[in-house]
C-alpha positions as CSV (number, residue, x, y, z in Angstrom):
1,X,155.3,131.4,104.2
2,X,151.9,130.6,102.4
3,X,153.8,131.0,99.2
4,X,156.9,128.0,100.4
5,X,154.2,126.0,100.7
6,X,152.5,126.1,97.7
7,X,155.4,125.7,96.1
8,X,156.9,122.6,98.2
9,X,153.3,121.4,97.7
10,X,154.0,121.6,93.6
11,X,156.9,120.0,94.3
12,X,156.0,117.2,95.5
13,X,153.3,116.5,93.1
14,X,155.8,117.1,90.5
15,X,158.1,114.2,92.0
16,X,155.1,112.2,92.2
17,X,154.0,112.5,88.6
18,X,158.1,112.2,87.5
19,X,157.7,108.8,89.4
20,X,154.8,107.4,88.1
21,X,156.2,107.9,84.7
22,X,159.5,106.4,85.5
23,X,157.6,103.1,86.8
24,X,155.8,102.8,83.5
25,X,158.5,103.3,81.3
26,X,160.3,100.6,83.4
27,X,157.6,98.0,83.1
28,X,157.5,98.4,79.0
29,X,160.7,97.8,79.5
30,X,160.6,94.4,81.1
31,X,158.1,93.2,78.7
């Protein structure tokens, strides 16, 4: 159970870290 939760904690930093670098390539791509 400990384990699930490290890992759904990774995930979710993962996503986070895939979203910041998906708004930064979108604004160079504006300007």
């Amino acid at each position: 159970m400990r384990l699930l939760a490290i890992l759904f904690g990774i995930e979710i930093l993962f996503i986070d870290y895939h979203t910041q670098t998906y708004k930064y390539w979108f604004n160079n791509k504006l300007y």
